[in-house]
C-alpha positions in Angstrom: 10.7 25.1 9.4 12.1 21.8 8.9 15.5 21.0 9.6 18.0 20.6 6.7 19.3 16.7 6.8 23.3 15.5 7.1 24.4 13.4 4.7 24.7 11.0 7.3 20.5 11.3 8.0 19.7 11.0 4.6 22.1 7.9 4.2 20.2 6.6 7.3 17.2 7.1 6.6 17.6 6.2 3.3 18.9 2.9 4.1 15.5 2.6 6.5 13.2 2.8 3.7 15.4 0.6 1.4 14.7 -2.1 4.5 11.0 -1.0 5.0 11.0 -1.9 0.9 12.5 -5.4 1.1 10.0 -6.2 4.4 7.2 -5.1 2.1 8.1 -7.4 -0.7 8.9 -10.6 1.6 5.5 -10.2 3.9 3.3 -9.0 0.7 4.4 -12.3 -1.6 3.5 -14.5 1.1 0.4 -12.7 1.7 -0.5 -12.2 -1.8 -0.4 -15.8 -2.4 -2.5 -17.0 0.6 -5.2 -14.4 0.1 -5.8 -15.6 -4.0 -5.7 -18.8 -3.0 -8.3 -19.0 -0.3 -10.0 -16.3 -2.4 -10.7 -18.7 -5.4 -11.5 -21.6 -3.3 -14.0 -19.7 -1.4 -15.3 -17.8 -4.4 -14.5 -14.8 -2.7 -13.9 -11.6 -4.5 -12.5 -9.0 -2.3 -10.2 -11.8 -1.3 -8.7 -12.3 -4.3 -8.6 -8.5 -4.9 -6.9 -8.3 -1.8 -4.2 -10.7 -3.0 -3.7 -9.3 -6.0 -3.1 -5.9 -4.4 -0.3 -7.4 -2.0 1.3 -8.5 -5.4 0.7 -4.9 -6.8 1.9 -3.6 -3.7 5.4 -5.9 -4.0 5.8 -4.3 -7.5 5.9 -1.0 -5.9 8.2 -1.7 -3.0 10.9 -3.6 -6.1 10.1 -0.1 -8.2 11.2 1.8 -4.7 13.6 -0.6 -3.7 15.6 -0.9 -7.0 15.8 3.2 -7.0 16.9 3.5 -3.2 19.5 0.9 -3.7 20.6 3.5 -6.8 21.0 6.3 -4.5 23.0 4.9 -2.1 25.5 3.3 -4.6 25.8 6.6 -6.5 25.1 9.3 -3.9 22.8 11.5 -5.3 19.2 10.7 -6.9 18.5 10.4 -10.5 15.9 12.7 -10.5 14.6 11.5 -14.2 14.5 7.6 -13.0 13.0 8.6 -9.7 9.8 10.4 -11.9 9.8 7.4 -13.7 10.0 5.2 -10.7 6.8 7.3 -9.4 4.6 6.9 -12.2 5.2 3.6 -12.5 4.0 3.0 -9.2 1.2 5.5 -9.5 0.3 3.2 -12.4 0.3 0.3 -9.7 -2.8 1.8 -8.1 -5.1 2.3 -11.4 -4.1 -1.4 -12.5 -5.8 -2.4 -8.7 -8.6 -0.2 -9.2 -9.3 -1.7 -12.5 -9.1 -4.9 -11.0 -11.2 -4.8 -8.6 -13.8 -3.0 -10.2 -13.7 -5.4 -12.8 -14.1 -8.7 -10.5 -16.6 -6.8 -8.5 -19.4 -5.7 -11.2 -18.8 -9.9 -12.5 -19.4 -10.8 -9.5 -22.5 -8.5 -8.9 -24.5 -9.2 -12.5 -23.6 -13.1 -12.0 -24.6 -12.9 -8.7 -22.0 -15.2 -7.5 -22.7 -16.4 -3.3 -19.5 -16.4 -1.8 -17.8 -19.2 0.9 -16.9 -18.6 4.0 -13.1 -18.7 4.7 -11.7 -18.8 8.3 -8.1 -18.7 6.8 -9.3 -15.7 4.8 -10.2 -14.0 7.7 -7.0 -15.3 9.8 -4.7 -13.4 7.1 -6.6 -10.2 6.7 -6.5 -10.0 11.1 -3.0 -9.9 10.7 -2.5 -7.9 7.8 -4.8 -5.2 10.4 -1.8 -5.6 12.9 1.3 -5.4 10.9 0.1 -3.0 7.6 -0.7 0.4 9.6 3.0 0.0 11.7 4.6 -0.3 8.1 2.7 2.1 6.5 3.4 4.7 9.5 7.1 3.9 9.0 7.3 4.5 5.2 5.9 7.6 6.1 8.1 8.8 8.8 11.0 8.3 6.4 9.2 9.9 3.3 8.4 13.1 5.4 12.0 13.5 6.7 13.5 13.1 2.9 10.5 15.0 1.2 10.5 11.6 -0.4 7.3 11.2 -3.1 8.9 7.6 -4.2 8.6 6.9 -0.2 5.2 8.4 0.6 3.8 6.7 -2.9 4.7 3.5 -1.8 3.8 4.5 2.1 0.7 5.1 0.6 0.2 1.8 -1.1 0.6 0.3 1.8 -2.5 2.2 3.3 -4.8 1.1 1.1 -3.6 -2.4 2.4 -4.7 -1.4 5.1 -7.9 0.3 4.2 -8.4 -2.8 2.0 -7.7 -4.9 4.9 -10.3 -3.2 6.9 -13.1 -3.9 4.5 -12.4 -6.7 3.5 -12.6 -8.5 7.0 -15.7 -6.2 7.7 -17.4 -7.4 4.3 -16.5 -11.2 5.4 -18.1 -10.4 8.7 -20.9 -9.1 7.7 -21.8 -11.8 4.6 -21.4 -14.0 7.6 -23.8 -12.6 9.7 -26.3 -11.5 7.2 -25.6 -13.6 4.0 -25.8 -10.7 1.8 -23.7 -11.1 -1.3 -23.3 -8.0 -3.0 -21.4 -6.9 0.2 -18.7 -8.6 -0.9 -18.0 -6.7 -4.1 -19.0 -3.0 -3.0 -16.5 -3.2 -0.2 -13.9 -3.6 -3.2 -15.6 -0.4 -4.9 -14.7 1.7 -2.1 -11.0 0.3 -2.1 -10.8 1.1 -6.1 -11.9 4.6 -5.4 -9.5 5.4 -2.9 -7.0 4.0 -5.2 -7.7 6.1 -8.1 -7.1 9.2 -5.8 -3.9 8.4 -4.5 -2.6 7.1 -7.8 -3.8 10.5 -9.5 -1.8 12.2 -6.6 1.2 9.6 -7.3 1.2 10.8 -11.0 1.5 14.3 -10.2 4.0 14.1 -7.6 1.6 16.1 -5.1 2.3 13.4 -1.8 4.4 15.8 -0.1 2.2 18.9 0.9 2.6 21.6 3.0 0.2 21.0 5.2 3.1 17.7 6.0 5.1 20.3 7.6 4.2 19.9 10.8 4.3 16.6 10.8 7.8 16.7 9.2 8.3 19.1 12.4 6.9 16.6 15.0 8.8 13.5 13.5 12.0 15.9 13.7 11.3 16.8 17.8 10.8 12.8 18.3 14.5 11.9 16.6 16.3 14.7 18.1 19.0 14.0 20.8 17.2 15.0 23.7 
């Protein structure tokens, strides 16, 4: 069963996501505007798609970090804004989907070949490195506060990752092989897992019991020993 949380805790913690949220919003604007940049020069559309997520992705973390900052000047959670807070950033995740969808099916019927971009590739090794420790973090603090705001935005941040991931692997491989259409599909996968979690975002279903135990294990690690 998980433990009941001080008001202390939840001022902690709280206070750790609101941090997590600014850190999202610095890293992701610098990010965002490398990636489109060395996206359009190169002609490369998962790129850009990738920089225009780490700008969706700083919308979010404002969204969260505007609504943590509310609780700890008031106290207490304004469970009406906070809905509204979470659909707004479930509505972060269709506008990416629909974006890259979009620039992927252009790029497939104009058959559009792609550059090759080293700085491209530079940005998206270290978004591999520094994405997943963020993304665990929001988590740890959305599981202890049963936090959907938290875990939405912990779960934007995974698809940075994920998007990350394929994004560097679809740049390898057009290099190896020079097969365009790589390129694109890579973002179809990315706008498919986006349509999920945003659907799950809407619904307020990113707490679920089976996060118990993880609530549980991240409960054992923080205790006094």
């Amino acid at each position: 069963m998980t433990a009941t949380l001080t008001s202390a805790e939840t001022e902690r913690l709280t206070r750790r996501g609101l941090h997590l949220a600014r850190f999202t919003v610095a890293y992701n604007l610098v990010e965002g505007a490398v990636a489109i940049t060395a996206g359009l020069l190169a002609g490369l559309v998962s790129v850009v798609g990738f920089g225009v997520d780490s700008a969706i992705e700083s919308i979010s973390a404002v969204l969260v970090a505007m609504r943590l900052s509310a609780r700890l000047r008031h106290g207490e959670a304004d469970e009406r804004r906070e809905r509204r807070a979470l659909r707004l950033v479930a509505a972060t995740f269709f506008l990416l989907a629909a974006y890259v969808t979009f620039e992927g099916v252009r790029s497939l019927v104009a058959r559009e070949t792609p550059d090759r971009s080293p700085v491209a590739i530079g940005l998206l090794v270290a978004s591999v490195v520094v994405m997943p420790l963020l993304a665990a973090a929001k988590r740890r603090v959305g599981l202890r506060l049963r936090d959907n705001l938290i875990l939405a935005d912990a779960a934007e941040t995974k698809i940075c990752v994920l998007l990350s991931v394929s994004t560097l692997l679809g740049l390898v491989l057009f290099q190896l092989t020079g097969a365009a259409w790589i390129d694109p599909v890579a973002g179809f996968v990315i706008a498919a897992f986006a349509v999920h979690e945003g659907r799950e975002a809407w619904e307020g279903e990113l707490v679920e019991d089976d996060d118990a135990d993880d609530v549980d294990d991240v409960d054992d690690d923080e205790s006094p020993r």
